[in-house]
C-alpha positions in Angstrom: -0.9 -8.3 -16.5 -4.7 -8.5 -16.6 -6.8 -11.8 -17.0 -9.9 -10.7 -18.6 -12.2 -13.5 -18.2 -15.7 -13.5 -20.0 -18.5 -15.1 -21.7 -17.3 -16.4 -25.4 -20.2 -14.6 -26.7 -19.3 -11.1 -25.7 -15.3 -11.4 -25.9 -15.4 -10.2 -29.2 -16.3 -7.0 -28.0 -14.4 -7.3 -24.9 -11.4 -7.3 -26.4 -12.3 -4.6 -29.1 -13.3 -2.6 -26.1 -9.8 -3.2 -24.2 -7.9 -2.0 -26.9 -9.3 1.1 -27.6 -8.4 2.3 -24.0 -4.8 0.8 -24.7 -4.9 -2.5 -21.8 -2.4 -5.1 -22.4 -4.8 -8.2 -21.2 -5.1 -11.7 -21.7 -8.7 -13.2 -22.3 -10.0 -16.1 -21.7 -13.5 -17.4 -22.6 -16.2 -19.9 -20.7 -19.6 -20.7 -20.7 -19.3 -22.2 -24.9 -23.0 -22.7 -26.2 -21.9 -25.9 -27.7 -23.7 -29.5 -27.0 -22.7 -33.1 -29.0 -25.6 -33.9 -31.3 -26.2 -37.1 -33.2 -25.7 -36.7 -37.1 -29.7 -36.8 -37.5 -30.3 -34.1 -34.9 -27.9 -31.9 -37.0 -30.1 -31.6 -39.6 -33.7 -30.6 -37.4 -33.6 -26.9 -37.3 -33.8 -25.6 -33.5 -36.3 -22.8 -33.6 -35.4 -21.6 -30.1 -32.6 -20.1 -32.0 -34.7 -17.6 -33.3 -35.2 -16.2 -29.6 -31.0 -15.3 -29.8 -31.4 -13.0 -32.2 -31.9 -9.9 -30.7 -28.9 -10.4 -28.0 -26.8 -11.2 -31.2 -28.2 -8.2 -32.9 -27.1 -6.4 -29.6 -23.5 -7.6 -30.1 -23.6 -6.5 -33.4 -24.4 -3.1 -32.6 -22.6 -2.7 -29.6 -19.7 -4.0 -31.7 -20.1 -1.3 -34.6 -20.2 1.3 -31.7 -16.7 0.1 -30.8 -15.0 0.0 -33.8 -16.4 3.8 -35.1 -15.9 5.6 -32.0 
């Protein structure tokens, strides 16, 4: 067996990426982007977000590519 072990934000298309070539792994994820905020904090928008955007639109593509080829 086969750990694969990866950042949460790109297993998605780890694992899509491991099946297509037919490996029997198991995945696990680190590095979670998540922090404890305080119920008012929840409610200022973060506009460092906005600088994500193009490694998510990245993962989006890269994703596509996986499934349609």
């Amino acid at each position: 067996r086969v750990l694969v072990v990866n950042s949460a934000f790109y297993m998605r298309r780890t694992m899509l990426c491991c099946q297509k070539v037919r490996l029997d792994c198991d995945f696990y994820t680190v590095d979670l982007n998540t922090s404890p905020r305080s119920q008012w904090e929840s409610w200022v928008p973060d506009f460092t977000l906005f600088c994500n955007w193009t490694k998510l639109i990245h993962e989006w593509i890269g994703y596509v590519a996986y499934i349609f080829y």
